[in-house]
N, C-alpha and C positions, 0 to 999 in steps of 0.2 A: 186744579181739581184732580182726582185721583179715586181706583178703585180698590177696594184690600178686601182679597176672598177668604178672610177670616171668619168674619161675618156675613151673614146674608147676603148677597148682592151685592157687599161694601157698601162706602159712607162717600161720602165726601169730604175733601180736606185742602184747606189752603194754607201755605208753609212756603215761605220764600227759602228756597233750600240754603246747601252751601254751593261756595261759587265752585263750578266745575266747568273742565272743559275743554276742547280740544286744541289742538296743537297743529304742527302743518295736517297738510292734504296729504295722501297716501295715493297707490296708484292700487287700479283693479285692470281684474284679469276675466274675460266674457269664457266661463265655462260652460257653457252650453250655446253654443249658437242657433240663431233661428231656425238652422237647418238639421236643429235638432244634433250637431255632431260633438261629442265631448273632448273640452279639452284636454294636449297632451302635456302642457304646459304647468300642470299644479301642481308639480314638486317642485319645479325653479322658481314658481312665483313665491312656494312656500320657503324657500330659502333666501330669495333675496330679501323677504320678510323676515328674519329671522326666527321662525317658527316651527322649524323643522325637527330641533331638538326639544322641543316643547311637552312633548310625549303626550300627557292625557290634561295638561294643562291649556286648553283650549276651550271657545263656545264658538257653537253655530249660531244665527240669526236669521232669519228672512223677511224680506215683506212682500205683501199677496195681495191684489188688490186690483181696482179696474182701470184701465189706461188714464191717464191724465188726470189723478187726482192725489199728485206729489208723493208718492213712496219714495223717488229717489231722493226727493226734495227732503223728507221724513229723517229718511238714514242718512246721510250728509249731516243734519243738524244734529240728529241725535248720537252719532257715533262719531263724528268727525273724518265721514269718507268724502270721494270725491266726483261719485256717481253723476254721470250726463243727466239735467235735470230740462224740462219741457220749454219749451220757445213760449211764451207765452201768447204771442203775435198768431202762431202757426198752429199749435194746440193738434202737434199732430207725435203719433209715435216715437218715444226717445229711447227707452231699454226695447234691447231686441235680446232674447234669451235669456240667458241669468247670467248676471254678471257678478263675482265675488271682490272683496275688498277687506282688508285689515283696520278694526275701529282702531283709532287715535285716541281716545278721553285718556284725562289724566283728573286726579284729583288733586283740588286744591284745598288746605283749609277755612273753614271763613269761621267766626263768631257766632256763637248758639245764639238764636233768639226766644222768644219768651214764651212762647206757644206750647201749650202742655198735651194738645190730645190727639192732635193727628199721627200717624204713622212715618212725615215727613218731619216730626220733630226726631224720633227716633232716627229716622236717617240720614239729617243734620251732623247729631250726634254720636251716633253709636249706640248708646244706651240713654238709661234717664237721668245719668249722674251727669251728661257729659264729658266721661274721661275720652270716650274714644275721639271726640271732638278736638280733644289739648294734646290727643296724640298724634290726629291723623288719619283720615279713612283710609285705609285698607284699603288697597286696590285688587282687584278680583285677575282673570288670566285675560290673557289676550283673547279679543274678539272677530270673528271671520263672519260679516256680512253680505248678503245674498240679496242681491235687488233680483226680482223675478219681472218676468214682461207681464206687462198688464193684460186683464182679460177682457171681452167686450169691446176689443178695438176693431177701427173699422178694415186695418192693415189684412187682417185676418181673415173679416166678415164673418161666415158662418161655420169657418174651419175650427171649432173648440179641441181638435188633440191637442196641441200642444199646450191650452191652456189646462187640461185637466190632469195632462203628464209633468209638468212643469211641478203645478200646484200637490199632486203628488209625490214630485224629487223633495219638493221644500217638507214638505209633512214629515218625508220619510229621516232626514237628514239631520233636519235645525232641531234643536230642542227648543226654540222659541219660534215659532209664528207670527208676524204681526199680520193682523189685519187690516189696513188700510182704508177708512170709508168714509164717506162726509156724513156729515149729522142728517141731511137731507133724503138721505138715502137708506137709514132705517125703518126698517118696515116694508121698503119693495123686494122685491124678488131678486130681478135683474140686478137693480142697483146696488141692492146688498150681495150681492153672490153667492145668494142663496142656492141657485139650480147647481151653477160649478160647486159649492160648500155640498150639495148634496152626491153631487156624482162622486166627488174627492170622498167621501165620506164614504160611500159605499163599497167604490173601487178598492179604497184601506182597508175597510171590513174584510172584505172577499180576499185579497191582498195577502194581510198581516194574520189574520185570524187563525190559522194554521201553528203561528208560534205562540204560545202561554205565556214566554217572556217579551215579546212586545213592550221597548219602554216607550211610556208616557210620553207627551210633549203638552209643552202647553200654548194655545191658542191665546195671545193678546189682541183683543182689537182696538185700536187707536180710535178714537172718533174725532176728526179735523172739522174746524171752521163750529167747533161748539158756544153758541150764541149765551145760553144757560138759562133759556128758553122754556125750554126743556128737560129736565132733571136726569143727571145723568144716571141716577138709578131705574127715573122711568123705560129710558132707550135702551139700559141693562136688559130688565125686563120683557122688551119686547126683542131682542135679538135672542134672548136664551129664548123666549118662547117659539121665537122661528127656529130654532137651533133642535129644540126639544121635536115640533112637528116635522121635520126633515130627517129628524133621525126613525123616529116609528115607519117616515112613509116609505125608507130603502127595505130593499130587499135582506134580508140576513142570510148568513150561507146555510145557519145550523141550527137548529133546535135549541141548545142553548145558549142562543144570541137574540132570541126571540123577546126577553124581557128585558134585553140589556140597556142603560140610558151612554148619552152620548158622554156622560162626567166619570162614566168607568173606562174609556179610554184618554177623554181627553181633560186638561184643568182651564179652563175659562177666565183671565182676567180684561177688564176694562180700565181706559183711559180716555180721556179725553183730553184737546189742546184747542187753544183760542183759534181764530181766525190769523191765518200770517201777514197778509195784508193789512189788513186791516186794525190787527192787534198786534203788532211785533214785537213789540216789550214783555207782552202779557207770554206770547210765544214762544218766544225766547225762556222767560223764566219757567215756564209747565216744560219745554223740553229740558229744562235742566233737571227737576223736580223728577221727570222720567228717565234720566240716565244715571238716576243714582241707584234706580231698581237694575241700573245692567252692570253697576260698577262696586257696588259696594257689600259686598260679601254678608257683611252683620247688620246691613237693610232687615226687617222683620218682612219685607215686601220683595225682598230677592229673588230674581223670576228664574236664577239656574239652581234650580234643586239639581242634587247628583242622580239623583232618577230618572233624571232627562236626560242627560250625556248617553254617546251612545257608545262609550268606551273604549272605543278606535283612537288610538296613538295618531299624534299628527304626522307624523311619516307614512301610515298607511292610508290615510283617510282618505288620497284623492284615487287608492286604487276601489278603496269601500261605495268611494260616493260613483262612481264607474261601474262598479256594477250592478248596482243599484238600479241608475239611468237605463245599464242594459236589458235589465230583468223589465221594468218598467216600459220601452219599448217593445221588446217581445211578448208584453201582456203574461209574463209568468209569474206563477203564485212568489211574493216575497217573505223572505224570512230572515226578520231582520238580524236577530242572536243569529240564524246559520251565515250573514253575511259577515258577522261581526267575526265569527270563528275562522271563515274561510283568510279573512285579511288580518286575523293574527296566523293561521296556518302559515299563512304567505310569508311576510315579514316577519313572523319569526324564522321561520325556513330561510331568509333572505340575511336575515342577523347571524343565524347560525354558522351560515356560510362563511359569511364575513370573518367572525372568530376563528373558525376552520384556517382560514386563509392567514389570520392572525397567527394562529397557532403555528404554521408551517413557515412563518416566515419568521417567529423564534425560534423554532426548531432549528433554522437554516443559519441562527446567527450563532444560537448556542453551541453547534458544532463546528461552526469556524473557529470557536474561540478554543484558548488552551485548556479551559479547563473541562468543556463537555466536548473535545473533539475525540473522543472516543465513543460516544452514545453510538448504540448497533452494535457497537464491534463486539461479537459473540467470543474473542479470544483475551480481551481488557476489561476488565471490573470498573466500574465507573467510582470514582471517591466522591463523596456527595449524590450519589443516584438518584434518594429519596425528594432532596431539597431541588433537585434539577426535575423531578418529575413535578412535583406539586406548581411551580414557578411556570411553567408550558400550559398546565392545566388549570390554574387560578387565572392567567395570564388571562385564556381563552373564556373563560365562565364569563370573567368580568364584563369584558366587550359586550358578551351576552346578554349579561342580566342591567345594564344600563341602560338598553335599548328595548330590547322584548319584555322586561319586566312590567310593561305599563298596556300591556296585551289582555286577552283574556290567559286568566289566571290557570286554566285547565290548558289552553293552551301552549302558555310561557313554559308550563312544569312538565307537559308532552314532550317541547319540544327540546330541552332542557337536559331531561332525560338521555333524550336520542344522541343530543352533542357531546353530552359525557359519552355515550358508549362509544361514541364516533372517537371522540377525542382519546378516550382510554381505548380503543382498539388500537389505536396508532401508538399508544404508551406503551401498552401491551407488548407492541414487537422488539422495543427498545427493552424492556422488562424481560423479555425472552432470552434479547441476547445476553443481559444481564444474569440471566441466571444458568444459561450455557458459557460465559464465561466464569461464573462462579462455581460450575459444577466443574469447567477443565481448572481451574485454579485451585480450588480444593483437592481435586486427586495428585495434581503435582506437590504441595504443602504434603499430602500423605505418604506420598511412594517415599519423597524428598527425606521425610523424618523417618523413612523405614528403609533409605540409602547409608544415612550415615546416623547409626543412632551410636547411644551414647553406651561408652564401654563398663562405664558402673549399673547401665540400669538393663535390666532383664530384657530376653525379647517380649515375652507378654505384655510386661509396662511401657515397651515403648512400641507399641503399635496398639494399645488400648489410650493411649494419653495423644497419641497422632492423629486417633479416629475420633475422639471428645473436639481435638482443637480445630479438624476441620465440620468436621458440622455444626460447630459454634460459629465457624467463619461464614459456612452459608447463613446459617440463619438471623444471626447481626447484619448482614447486609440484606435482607429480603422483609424481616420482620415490621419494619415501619412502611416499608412501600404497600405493603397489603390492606394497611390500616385504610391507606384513599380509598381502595373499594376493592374490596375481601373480595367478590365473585368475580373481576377482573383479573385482579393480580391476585390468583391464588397460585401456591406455591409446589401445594402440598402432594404433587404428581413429580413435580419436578424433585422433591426433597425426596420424597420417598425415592425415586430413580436414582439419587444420587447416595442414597444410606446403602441401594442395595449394590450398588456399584462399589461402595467402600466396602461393603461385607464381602464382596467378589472378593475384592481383592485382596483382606484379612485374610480372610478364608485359602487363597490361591498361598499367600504368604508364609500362614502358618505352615500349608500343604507341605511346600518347598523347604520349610523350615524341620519340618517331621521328615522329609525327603533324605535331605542331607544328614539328620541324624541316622536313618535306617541305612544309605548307603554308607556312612562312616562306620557305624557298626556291622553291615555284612562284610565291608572291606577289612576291620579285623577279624570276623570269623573266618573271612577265607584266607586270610593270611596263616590263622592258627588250624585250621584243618590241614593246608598244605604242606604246613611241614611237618602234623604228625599222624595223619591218618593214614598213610603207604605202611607205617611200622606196625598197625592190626593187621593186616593182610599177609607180611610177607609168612610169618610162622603156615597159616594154612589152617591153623587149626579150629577146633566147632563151635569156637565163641568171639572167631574176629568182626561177626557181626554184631553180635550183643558189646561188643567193647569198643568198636565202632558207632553205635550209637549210643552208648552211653556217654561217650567222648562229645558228639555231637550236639547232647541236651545239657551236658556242662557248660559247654562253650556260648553255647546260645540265652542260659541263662547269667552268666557271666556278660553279656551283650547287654541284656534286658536291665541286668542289678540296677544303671542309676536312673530308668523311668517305672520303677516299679515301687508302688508306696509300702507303707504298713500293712494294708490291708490287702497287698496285693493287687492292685488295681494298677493299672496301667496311664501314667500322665508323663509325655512329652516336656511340660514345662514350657509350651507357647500361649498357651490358653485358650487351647483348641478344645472344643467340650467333647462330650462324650464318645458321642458316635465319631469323631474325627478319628480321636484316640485310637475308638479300637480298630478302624480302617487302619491306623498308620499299624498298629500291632500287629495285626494280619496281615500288613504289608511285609515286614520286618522277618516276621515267619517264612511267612512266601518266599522271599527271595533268598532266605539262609538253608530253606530246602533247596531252592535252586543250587543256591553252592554246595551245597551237600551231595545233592544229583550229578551235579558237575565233575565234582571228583569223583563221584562212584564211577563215573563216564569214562574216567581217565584212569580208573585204578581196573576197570575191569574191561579194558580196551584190549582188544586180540591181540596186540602186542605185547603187553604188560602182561596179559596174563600168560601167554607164551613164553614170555620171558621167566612168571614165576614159577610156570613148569617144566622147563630148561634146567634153572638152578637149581629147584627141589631134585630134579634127575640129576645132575650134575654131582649134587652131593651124595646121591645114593649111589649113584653106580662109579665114580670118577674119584671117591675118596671113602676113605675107612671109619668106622669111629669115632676115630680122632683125628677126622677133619685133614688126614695125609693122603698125599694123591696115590694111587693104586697104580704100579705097573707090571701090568699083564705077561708075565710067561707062557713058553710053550707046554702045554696040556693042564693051562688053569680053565677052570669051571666060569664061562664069561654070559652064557645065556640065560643062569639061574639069577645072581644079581641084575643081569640086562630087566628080564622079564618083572623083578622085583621093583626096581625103581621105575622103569617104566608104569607098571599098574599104580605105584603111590602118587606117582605124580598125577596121574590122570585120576587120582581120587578127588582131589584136589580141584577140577573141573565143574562138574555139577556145584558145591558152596561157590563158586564166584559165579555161577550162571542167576542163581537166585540170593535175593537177598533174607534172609530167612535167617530171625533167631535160635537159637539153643532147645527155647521151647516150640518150636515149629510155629510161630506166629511170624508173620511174613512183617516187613518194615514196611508202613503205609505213612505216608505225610497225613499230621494232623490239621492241615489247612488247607484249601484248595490253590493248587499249583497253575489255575487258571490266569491272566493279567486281567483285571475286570474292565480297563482302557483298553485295551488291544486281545478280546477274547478271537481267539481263532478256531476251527473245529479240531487242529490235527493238537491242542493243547487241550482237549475236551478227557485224553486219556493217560494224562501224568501222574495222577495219582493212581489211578487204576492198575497203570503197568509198571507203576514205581519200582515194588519189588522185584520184575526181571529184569536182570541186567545183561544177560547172552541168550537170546535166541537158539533154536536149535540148529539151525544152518551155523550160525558161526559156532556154536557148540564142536559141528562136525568139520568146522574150517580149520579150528584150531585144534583138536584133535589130529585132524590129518599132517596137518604142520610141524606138529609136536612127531606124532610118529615117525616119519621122516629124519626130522633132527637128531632122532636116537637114534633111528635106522642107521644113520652115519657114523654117529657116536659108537656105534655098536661096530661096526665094518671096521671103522679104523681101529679099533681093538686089536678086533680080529687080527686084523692083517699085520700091525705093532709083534703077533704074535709069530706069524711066517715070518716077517722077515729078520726077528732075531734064530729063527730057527736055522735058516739057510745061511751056514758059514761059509768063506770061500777058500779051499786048501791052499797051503803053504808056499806049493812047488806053483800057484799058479802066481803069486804074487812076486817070487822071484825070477820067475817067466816073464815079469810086463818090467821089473824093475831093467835088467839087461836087455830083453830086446827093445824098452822105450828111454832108453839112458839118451840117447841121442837126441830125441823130439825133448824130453824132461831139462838139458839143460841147453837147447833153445830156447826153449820159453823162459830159461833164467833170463837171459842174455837179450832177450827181445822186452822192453817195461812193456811195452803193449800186449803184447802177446800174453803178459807175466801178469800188468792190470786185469786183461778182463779174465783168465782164467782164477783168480782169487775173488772177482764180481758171481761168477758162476758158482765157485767154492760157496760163496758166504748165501748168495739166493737158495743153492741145495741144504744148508747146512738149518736156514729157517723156514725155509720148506716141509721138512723132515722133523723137527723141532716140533712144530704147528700140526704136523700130521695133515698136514695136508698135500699128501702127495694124491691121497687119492680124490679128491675135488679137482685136482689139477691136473691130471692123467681123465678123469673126464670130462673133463671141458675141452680137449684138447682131441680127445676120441669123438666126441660130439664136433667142433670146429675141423676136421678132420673128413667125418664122414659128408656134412654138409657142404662141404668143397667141393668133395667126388660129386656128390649129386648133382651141383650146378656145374660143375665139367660137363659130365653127361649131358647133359639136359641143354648144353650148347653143342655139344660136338654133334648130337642127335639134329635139332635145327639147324646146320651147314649140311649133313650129309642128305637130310629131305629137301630142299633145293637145289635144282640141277640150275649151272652156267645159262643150259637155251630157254628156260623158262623165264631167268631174270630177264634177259633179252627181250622176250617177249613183253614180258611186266611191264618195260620200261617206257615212258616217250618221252621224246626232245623236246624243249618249249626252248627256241631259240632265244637266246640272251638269258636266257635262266638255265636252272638244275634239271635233272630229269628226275619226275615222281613215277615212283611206281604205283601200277593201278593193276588191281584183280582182275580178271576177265570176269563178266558176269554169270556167266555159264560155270564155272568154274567155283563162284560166289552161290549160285544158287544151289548149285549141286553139295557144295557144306551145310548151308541150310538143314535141304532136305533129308544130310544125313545126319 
């Protein structure tokens, strides 16, 4: 007989099923003990069972019911566990807490029989054709059964917590309930479990109510020892009616729980089984008839709707079913989805880890090996980057999504999330170094192709085709990494960093490359001003500056000719833009005024220009005409010319002080003579004072200088002019020849005597030549007088100290010198005067 909540209340139906059935014994594990403590034991039980991997492929079970009236007896036959079942002699306590165990059933085929309308033909078969029959039933997931301690026992007495906590873990946990109860016992209170049905009923209300998503379970009650007496629709009826007044008489928590009936939380079916004793055949076959509802998936009577699982992976479930018990202890409000979320929180956090650990222990292998033993290293480019990162990071997903996958699904993709960013933070740094060694390997590739470039192709073209092929090189090596996750591995700070580090150093290159053209060309400007800008100056005359600078804007343009286009526009030829350009033009400028200043420095230098008013004097007063040197007689006219060439010469003075055109426009540098890297203040007034080139101090230095020089120039004239005048007579020279005939041919006869009086000869003879006797008669009157004076000036110092004052001055220091010491009296008395 059988109930199917299809219909009303269900039918009745008899159907010898197919043969099913179990296989060895199994072992259970007591998770809850009488002392109420949970075990720690349900992940190794779940593993020696092998159930661990099972993920959401799993059912719960329990049976509820009051001592000694075969629940263990019940699950044993019905599932093929091995639950401690009642002495029958002793008829005293056998389950003490809840004990769990793995069903056994297996399905076997057997031969459809002929029965068309029950629901046990269908799950014979599979369907109405039979095929599922010729194929095979379908075996549903593994089964995890729940004996719970019976309630009502005397072990007890009148202590019901743990019967109504108990009865609560099983509510909370199974998605199947059985109820347990004899046929005798419908209709009572006690005996039906009515009071505990109610308190359990309520406690859940107050409980659960708080979460909306609350899944369903459904309630079976088995009725044992059914005679058929009694119609198992009638005992339907009267348990749903006890069911229905039990639910109106709890208390509800909330207003809108006040209409609520007990089948909007829970699904209601019924069974019944013969007497075991007494019917064992009969027994035997209705247990079978009811384990097809646990085993066979395409049963139309299949008691695990997926609305009942409570979506807990079996690797979490004994931390779910844990807390549950705890919360239930502590009388705190339960929530089952929040328990659901926290034990995928967990394990997945627990999985994630795992992969983490996976992750780092390919990491640790990929870099031992040869071909990722460079990953990190910020100075090596990895070959293969992209295919080594994706391989770490699929590596690690995988582990993940195998196991956490069968979690809650907001939670799996939370935590999912977090692993990737975990997992790509730690790519991330590898990626770092990747692209610091891609940024030093691309600027070496640049500098390298701007070391040794090629002698056909321009500098412009090969440092525009050096900077394409290295930022090609970055970007081929970064472009598919980014793809895994763009806001990870993004590039585009690091690219940009490295475009403007190539433009530095285009930029520094070309500089250098405008550099060496400007000093290549001021170096031939100054080559070509130095050897002909001395030849405007020497003449003197009022347009050696105009033809000095007109020299100097030849020259400069002749410089410029091969960066200067059609249009006059100024282009280097590096493919430096604009503004480079005209910086390096202004550069170019600058520094050929510099050399242009440079010589003026040197051409108008106190000496040189002393020198060229020496010679302009020289020629005027020292030579004729034409250019023949002048010698002075006595009562020639020597201070008309003196004063003549004197004054020209010093005319000459004021144009080399200033530099000053023909038209009285002063010469100013058209660019600023400032260095714009190295601005200093005392270069703030180069162009300013460009056009002075002598000062008036040195004005009057070299003036004085010059005057002098003629002053001398003028004396030796002079004096050229006495001493042709003074002849020596006749009778004096035949006076020294007779009375010096004797000394005259000693010194034949002596060569020494004879050497150095011809050394003497030839010193006076260029002496005299040079006009220079009179430089050398004063130097000599000066060496002379200064003698005397330092004579003096010691024979003075011996005759002011007397013999008894040294004496005095002096003391002994035996074994040494004697120092002389001043009297102090004698010291202070200088002082004072």
């Amino acid at each position: 007989m059988c109930f199917d909540d299809r219909v009303p209340y269900g039918y009745l139906c008899n159907r010898t099923p197919p043969t099913l059935y179990v296989s060895k014994m199994t072992s259970s594990l007591q998770l809850i003990d009488q002392d109420k403590n949970f075990s720690k034991d349900i992940s190794q039980f779940l593993e020696s069972e092998k159930l661990i991997d099972n993920g959401l492929n799993y059912h719960v079970v329990s049976v509820f019911g009051s001592q000694s009236t075969g629940k263990s007896t019940l699950l044993n036959a019905l599932f093929g566990t091995d639950f401690n079942v009642m002495n029958e002699s002793t008829r005293q306590q056998t389950t003490k807490g809840i004990w769990m165990a793995k069903s056994t059933l297996t399905a076997i085929d057997s031969p459809s029989s002929s029965s068309t309308d029950s629901f046990l033909d269908i799950a014979a078969s599979g369907d109405s054709s039979g095929e599922a029959n010729r194929s095979g039933d379908r075996l549903s997931s593994d089964i995890l059964v729940m004996d719970v301690e019976g309630t009502d026992g005397r072990e007890r007495g009148e202590d019901q917590d743990f019967e109504r906590k108990s009865a609560l873990f099983a509510l909370a946990t199974s998605e199947v309930l059985i109820v347990n109860m004899w046929e005798n016992q419908v209709g009572l209170y006690q005996g039906a479990n009515m009071g505990l049905l109610k308190t359990v009923f309520e406690v859940n209300l107050s409980l659960f109510h708080a979460s909306k998503q609350t899944p369903r379970s459904m309630i079976l009650f088995v009725i044992r020892d059914h005679i058929g007496t009694t119609p198992l629709e009638n005992l339907t009826q009267t348990i749903l009616a006890d069911l229905d007044r039990q639910w109106e008489s709890i208390a509800k928590p909330s207003k809108d729980l006040k209409g609520s009936k007990i089948h909007d939380f829970f699904d209601i079916q019924f069974d019944a089984l013969p007497h075991k004793v007494l019917l064992p055949d009969q027994f035997s076959s209705k247990v079978q008839q009811l384990s097809v509802r646990f085993t066979n998936p395409s049963n139309p009577s299949y008691v695990f709707d997926p609305k009942y699982h409570r979506n807990v992976p079996i690797d979490g479930w004994n931390m779910y079913a844990e807390k549950i018990w705890e919360q239930i202890e502590m009388n705190k409000d339960l929530d089952l989805p929040t328990q659901q979320i926290l034990v995928a929180r967990f394990r997945c956090s627990e999985i994630a880890a795992q992969a983490v650990e996976q992750f780092d222990m390919n990491l640790k292998e990929l870099q031992a090996s040869e071909t990722g033993r460079s990953l990190g290293d910020s100075k090596v480019v990895v070959d293969g980057f992209e295919a080594h990162l994706k391989t770490l990071r699929d590596g690690a997903l995988e582990v993940y999504d195998q196991q956490a996958s069968k979690y809650n699904s907001k939670v799996y993709q939370g935590q999912r999330q977090d692993l990737i960013a975990q997992i790509d933070g730690r790519l991330s740094a590898l990626f770092k170094a990747q692209l610091a060694a891609l940024h030093k390997t691309g600027l070496a590739m640049f500098t390298a192709a701007l070391k040794e470039p090629e002698k056909s192709t321009s500098f412009a073209v090969t440092i525009s085709e050096a900077k394409k092929k290295a930022l090609s090189y970055f970007l081929d090596n970064v472009r598919d990494v980014a793809e895994i996750n763009p806001e990870i591995f993004a590039y585009k700070d690091e690219f940009e960093a490295f475009g403007a580090e190539l433009d530095a150093i285009e930029n520094a290159r070309k500089s250098q490359e405008i550099t060496r053209l400007i000093n290549r060309g001021v170096k031939k400007l100054k080559h070509l001003i130095n050897e002909e800008l001395d030849g405007f100056f020497m003449s003197g005359d009022d347009k050696m500056w105009d033809n000095a600078l007109n020299f100097y804007n030849t020259t400069l343009k002749l410089i410029l000719e091969p960066y200067t286009n059609s249009d006059g526009i100024i282009d280097f030829g590096v493919g430096a833009n604009d503004e480079t350009n005209q910086k390096g033009y202004d550069e170019i400028r600058r520094k050929s005024w510099l050399a242009f200043d440079a010589k003026l420095k040197e051409i108008t230098s106190t000496n040189n220009v002393l020198s060229i008013l020496q010679e302009t004097f020289d020629l005027a007063f020292k030579y004729d005409e034409n250019k023949v040197p002048i010698v002075w007689n006595a009562g020639d006219d020597i201070e008309t010319p003196f004063v003549s060439a004197r004054d020209k010469s010093l005319e000459l003075l004021p144009k080399f002080a200033t530099a000053e055109l023909s038209t009285g426009e002063l010469i100013k540098p058209d660019v600023s003579l400032v260095n714009p890297d190295e601005e200093e203040e005392e270069d703030e007034d180069l162009n300013v004072d460009f056009a002075s080139r002598i000062n008036k101090a040195r004005q009057e230095e070299i003036r004085n200088k010059f005057k002098r020089q003629a002053d001398a120039a003028f004396v030796d004239a002079k004096r050229s002019t006495t001493q042709t005048a003074a002849q020596i007579p006749f009778f004096v020279i035949v006076l020294l020849v007779v009375l010096g005939w004797n000394e005259f041919m000693a010194v034949l006869r002596n060569p020494f005597l004879f050497m150095f009086c011809i050394m003497v000869g030839a010193a006076a003879y260029i002496t005299f030549t040079l006009n220079m006797w009179g430089p050398l008669i004063s130097v000599a009157d000066a060496m002379g007088t200064r003698a005397v004076d330092i004579a003096k000036e010691k024979l003075r110092q011996a005759l002011e100290v007397s013999p008894e004052h040294q004496q005095r001055s002096r003391i002994a220091i035996p074994g040494g010198d004697a120092i002389e010491l001043d009297e102090m009296k004698e010291k202070q008395q200088t002082e004072n005067e």
